[in-house]
C-alpha positions in Angstrom: 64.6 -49.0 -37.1 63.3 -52.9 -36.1 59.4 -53.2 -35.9 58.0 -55.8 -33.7 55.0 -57.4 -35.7 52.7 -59.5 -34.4 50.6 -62.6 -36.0 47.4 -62.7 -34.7 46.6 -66.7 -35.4 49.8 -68.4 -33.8 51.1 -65.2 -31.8 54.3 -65.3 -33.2 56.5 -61.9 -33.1 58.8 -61.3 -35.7 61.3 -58.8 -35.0 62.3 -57.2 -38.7 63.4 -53.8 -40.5 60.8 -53.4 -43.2 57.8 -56.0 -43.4 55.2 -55.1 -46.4 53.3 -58.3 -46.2 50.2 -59.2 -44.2 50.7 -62.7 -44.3 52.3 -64.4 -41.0 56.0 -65.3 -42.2 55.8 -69.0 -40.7 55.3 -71.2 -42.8 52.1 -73.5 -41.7 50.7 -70.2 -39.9 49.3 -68.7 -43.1 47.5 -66.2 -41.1 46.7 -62.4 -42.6 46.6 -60.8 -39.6 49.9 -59.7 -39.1 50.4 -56.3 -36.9 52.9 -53.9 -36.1 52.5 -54.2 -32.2 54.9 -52.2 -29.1 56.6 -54.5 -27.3 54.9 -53.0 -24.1 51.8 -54.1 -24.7 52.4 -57.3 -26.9 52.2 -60.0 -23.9 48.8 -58.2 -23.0 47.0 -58.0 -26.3 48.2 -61.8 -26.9 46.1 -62.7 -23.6 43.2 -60.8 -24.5 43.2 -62.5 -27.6 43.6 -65.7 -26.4 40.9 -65.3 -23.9 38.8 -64.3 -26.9 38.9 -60.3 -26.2 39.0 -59.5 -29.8 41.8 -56.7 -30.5 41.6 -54.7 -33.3 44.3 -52.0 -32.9 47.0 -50.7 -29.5 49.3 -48.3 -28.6 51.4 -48.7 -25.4 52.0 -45.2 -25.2 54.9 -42.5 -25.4 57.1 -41.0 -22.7 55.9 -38.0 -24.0 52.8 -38.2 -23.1 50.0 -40.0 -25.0 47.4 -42.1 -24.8 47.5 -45.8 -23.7 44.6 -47.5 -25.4 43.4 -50.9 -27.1 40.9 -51.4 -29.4 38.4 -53.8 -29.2 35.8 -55.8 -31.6 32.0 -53.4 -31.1 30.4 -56.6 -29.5 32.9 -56.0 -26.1 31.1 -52.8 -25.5 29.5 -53.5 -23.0 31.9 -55.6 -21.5 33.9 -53.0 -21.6 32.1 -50.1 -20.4 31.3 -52.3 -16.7 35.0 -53.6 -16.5 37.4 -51.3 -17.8 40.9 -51.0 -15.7 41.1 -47.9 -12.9 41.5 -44.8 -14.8 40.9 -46.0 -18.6 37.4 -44.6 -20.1 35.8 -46.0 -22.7 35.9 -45.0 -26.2 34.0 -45.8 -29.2 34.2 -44.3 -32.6 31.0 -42.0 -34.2 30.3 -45.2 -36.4 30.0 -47.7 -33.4 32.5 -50.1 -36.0 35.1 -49.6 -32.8 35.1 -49.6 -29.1 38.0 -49.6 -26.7 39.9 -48.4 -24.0 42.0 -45.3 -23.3 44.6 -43.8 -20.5 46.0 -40.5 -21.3 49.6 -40.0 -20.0 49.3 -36.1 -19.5 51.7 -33.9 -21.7 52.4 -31.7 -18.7 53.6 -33.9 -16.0 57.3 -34.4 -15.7 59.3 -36.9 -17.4 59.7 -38.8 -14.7 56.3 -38.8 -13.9 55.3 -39.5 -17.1 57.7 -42.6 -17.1 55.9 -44.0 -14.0 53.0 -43.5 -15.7 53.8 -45.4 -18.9 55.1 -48.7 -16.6 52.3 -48.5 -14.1 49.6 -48.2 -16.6 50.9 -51.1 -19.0 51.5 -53.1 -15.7 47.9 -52.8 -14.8 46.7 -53.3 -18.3 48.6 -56.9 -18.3 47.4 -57.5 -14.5 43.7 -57.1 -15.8 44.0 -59.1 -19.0 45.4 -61.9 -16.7 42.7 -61.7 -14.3 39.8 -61.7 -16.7 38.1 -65.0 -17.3 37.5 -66.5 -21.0 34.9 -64.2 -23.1 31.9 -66.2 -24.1 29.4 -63.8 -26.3 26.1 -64.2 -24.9 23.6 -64.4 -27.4 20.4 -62.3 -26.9 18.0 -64.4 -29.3 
């Protein structure tokens, strides 16, 4: 089954059966951040990253039912907790090394609800990484 993997320097997608590498295929990239990324979510995590919303892990979410969540660099946690999308809540490991943002598609719900669900959601998530401005860390010293 193809695996949609995602370099995190030039935001090229490469679209292969079995990748093992982390380096970024291209040949000037060079990059080692190369992720397996769904192809629901790709456009949106490229914005965030663009926009310097440090990803650090995604999940677009399953028909039959999951969650919906990005992962975020610890520093956005704040950020995050003031401007998350309707309906996501904020989640942040024990450790405090991760911080991110979660929408659970319930089990329960019908298919087709569940379906809707899955669209709307990664609609909205793309709709709110469009709509957010540049991150620029503010520094507290």
């Amino acid at each position: 089954m193809d695996k949609t993997f995602l370099c995190m320097r030039c935001y090229e997608t490469f679209v292969v059966d079995n990748y093992f590498g982390d380096t970024c295929p291209r040949s000037k990239c060079g990059s080692i951040r190369m992720f397996e990324i769904d192809e629901a979510i790709l456009e949106t995590i490229i914005i965030l990253n663009q926009k310097c919303y440090e990803t650090s892990c995604c999940c677009s979410g399953h028909i039959s039912g999951s969650n919906i969540y990005i992962g975020f660099h610890p520093q956005l946690e704040n950020f995050l907790l003031n401007n998350a999308p309707s309906g996501f809540e904020l989640i942040t490991t024990s450790n405090r090394k991760n911080t991110g943002i979660s929408y659970s598609i319930p089990r329960e719900a019908s298919y087709s609800e569940r379906m809707r669900l899955f669209s709307d959601k990664n609609i909205e998530l793309y709709n709110w990484a469009s709509s957010l401005p540049i991150y620029r860390m503010v520094d507290n010293d």
